[in-house]
N, C-alpha and C positions, 0 to 999 in steps of 0.2 A: 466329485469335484477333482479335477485336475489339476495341476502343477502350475500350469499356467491360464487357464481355462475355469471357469465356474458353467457346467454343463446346464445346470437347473437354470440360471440368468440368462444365459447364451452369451456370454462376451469376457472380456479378460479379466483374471482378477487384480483387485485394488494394488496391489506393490506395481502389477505392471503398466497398467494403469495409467499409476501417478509418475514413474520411470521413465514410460513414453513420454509423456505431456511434458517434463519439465528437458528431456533430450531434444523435443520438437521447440520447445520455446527460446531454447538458448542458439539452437542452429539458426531459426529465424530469426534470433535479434544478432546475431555475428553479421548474417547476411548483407539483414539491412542497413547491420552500420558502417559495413565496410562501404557499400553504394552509397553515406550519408558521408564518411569519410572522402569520396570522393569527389562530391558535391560540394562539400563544403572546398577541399581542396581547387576544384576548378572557380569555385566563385570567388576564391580570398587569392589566393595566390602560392599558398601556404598549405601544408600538412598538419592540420591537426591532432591533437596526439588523443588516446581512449582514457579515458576514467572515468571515476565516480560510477551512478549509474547507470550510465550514457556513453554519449560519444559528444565527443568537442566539447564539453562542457565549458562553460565561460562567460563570456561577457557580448559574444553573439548573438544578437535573435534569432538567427538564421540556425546555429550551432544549437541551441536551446532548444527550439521546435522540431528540429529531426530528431534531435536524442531522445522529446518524448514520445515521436511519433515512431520510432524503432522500438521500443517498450509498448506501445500501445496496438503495433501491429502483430508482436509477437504474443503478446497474450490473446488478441482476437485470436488469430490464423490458430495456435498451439490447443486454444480449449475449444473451438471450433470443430477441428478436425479430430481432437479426441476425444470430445464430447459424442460425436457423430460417429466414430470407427471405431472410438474402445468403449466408449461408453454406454453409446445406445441409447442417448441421452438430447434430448433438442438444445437448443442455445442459452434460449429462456430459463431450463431447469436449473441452471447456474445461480439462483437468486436475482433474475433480470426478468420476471413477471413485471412489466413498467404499468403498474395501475396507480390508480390514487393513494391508497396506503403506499405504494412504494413512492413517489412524489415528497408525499408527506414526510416518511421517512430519509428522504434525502436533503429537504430542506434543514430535517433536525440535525442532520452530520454537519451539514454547511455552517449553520449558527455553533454550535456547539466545539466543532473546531479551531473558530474564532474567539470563543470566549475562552477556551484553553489556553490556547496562546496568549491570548491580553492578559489572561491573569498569570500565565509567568512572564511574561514582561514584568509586569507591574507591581510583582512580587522583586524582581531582582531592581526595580527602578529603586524600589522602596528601601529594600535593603544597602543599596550604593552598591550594586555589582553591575549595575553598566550605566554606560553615562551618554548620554544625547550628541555627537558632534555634529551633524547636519541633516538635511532632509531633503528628498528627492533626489536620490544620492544613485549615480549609475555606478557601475562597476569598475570603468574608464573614465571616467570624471567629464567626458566630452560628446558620447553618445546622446542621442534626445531620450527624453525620460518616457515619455509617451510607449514606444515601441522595447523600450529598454524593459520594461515591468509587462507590459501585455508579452512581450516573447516567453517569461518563467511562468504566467499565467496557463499557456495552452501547454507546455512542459506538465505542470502539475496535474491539472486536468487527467492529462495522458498516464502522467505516473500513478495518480491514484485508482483510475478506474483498470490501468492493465494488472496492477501489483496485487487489486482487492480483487481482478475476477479470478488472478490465477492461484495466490494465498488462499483466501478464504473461500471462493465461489467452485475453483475445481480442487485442491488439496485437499483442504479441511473437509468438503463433504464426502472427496475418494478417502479419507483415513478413518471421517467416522465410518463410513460404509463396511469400510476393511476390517475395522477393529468390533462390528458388532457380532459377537458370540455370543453365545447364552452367557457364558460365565461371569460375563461385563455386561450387557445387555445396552439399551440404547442410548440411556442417559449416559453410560461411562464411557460408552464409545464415543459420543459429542464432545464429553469432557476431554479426553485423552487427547481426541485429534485436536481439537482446539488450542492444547497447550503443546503439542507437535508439532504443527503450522505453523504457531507462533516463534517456535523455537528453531524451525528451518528462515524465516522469516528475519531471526535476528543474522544467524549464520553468513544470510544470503547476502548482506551488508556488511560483511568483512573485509569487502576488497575496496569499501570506501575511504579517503582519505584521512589518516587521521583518526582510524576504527582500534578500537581495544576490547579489553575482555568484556571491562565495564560495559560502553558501549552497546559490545554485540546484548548483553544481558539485560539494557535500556530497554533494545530497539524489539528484543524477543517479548518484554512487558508492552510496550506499546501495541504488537501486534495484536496480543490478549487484550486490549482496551479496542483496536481495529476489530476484532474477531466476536464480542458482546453482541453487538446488533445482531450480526447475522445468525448465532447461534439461537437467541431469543425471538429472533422473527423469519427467517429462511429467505431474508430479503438482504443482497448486497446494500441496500440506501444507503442506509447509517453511514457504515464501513466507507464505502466510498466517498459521502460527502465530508464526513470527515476528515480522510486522507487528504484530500483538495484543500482542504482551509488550515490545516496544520500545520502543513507544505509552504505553503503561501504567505500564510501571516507570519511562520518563524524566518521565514528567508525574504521577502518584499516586502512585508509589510511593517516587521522590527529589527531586520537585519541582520540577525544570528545567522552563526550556520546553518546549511540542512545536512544533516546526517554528514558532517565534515565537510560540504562542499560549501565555499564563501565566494561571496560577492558573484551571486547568478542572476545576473542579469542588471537589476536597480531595487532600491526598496526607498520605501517613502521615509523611513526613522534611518540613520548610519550612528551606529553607537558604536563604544568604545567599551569593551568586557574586561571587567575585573573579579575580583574574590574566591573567593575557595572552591576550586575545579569540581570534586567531588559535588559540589551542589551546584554548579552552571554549567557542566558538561567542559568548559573552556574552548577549546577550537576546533572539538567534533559539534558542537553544539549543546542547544539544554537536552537534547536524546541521551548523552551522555552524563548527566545529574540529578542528582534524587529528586530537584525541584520536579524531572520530567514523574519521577514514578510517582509523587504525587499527584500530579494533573492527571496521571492513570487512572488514581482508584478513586477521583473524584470525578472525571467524565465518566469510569463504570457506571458510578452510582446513578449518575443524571440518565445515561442512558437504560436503568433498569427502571428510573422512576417513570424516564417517559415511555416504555412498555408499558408500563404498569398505568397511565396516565389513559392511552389508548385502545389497550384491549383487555383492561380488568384483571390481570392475572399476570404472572412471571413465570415461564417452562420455558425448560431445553426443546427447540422444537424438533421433535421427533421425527419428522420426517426428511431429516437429514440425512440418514441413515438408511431411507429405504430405496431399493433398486428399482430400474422404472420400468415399467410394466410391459413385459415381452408379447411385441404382437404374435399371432398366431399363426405359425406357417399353413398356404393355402393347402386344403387337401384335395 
């Protein structure tokens, strides 16, 4: 085994791997946000400025839709091509086997993200930490609502499915990979990387508005509540439908933050937040408040019941870990 090189696999090993992948995915999404920068610039009149997780971020539809679709291209294109040139790995092995258990498993993320959210809503309604001032509420108070809510719609879509293929579907399985030695053997290599991912996962949300330590340490739990499904079934669903509706209902649908960014696009509830930051997140959002790590370890639990609901049993699935099977050069 070589330095850079695993000779017995035929392809590079896992540090470099993972080093390419996330070098190839940040050049792609520079790329294409400068072209979206641009775009946006020729159709407003205007220079839009970069933040959040995006580009143009705001009150756009237009601005919305390329910032996920810059995210959504850079994860394709990045695990794509390193799936295929480092990895020796097809597309599908990513956790995107799309059969009916995977279906199924994505409808569970889609509800189950929903009811996360309504129940910290409904938790801080209760408590009088946020209070109702209108509904169907744009960003600009003058945009049609219609177009204003479906723009953050295919945003999130794009965020959740590029963030879980490149988090969980190529990270977390290039770390369990890497980290499986004897010494740790498979289940601790699942574990380890799982709470790595999650931990590069909060980091990588640092440069959000309005991010702290707290925050980063939220969003690194969250990711471990994103990262369950996929450990427990080697299927992205869960992970991704989730992402989508958590997204969605805390920022259009009750009007919080998302991970610091306010007022994207329109949401149907506009409230007004109050009480004690440490448990509402304040103006990074609830990601930022205990209320969020709550909703953590009780989506875990819903999503280990429903493993457990559908295929009789709760395991690390092991085959995260194992490398894919080298064809045989002709002789």
């Amino acid at each position: 085994m070589g330095f850079f090189s695993n000779e017995h696999e035929g392809r590079l090993r896992a540090l470099w791997r993972l080093l390419f992948q996330a070098a190839l995915y940040f050049a792609v999404q520079v790329t294409f946000g400068v072209f979206a920068l641009l775009v946006l610039a020729l159709l407003s009149g205007n220079v839009p400025v970069l933040e959040g997780e995006g580009v143009g971020l705001g009150s756009s539809p237009t601005a919305l839709i390329l910032s996920g679709l810059s995210s959504l291209v850079a994860a394709l294109a990045s695990v794509w091509f390193a799936g295929r040139f480092f990895d020796r790995r097809p597309f599908s092995g990513f956790g995107l086997k799309l059969n009916r258990d995977w279906w199924l498993d994505f409808g569970f993320g889609l509800l189950l993200g929903m009811l996360l959210m309504t129940g910290i809503f409904l938790v801080e309604l209760a408590a009088g930490w946020v209070r109702i001032t209108d509904t169907m509420a744009t960003a600009d108070g003058t945009s049609p609502f219609l177009p204003a809510i479906l723009a953050p719609l295919v945003l999130f879509l794009c965020v959740g499915f590029g963030e879980e293929l490149v988090s969980r579907g190529y990270q977390l399985k290039n770390m369990a990979e890497g980290l499986n030695y004897p010494s740790i053997g498979a289940r601790g290599a699942i574990l380890l990387a799982w709470v790595l991912s999650s931990s590069v996962f909060g980091v990588a949300h640092l440069a959000n508005p309005g991010s702290t330590l707290v925050s980063t340490v939220n969003i690194a739990f969250a990711g471990l509540l994103l990262g369950v499904g996929y450990v427990l079934t080697g299927r992205l669903a869960i992970s991704i439908g989730l992402h989508i509706t958590w997204n969605f209902f805390q920022g259009n649908v009750f009007g919080f933050p998302v991970s610091g960014m306010d007022d994207v696009g329109a949401s149907l509830i506009e409230i007004n937040q109050g009480g004690p930051t440490f448990l509402t997140g304040g103006a990074f959002g609830p990601e930022a408040g205990l209320v969020d790590i709550a909703a953590t370890v009780v989506g875990s639990l819903l999503i280990v019941l429903w493993v457990r609901l559908r295929s009789g049993k709760v395991a690390l699935q092991t085959s995260l870990v194992e490398p894919p099977i080298r064809k045989r050069e002709a002789s």
